[in-house]
N, C-alpha and C positions, 0 to 999 in steps of 0.2 A: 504494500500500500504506500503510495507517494503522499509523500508533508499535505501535496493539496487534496487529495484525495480524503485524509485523515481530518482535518480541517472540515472539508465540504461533509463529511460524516459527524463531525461535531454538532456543527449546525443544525445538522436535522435532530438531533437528539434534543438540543435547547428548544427547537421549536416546538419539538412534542413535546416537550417538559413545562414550556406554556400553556399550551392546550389543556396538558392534563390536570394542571393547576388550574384554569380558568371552569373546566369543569368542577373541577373541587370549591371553588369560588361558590358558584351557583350553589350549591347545595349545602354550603355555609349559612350561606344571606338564608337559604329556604328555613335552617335550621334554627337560626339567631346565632351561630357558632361565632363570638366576635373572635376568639382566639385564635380561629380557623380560620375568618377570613382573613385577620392580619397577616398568618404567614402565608397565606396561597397569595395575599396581594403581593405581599415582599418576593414570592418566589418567582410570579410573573415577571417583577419588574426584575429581579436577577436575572431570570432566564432571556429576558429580551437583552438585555445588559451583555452577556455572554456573546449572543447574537452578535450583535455588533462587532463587540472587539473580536472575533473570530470572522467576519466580514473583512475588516479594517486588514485583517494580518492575510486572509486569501489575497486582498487587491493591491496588499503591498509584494504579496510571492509574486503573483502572476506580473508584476510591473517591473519586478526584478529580472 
């Protein structure tokens, strides 16, 4: 597996990693779960966080 390869496989894990968190969201709020939705929010905004500087370092390989 090549750097971008590993990379571009990162990303899609954080991306699912959002999703799965936003799902877990919803059924917080459904629940009142405020403990629950703190860290699903906090894990969203990680996981999109992630994203990024894993974007950031693909566009710097590929420019390299």
């Amino acid at each position: 597996m090549t750097r971008e390869e590993r990379i571009q496989s990162e990303i899609e894990v954080w991306e699912n990693a959002a999703i799965i968190y936003a799902k877990a969201l919803e059924e917080a709020k459904k629940y009142g779960d405020y403990g629950g939705m703190q860290h699903d929010e906090h894990m969203i905004k990680f996981s999109q966080q992630k994203v990024e500087s894993l974007e950031v370092e693909l566009q710097q390989l590929k420019s390299a």
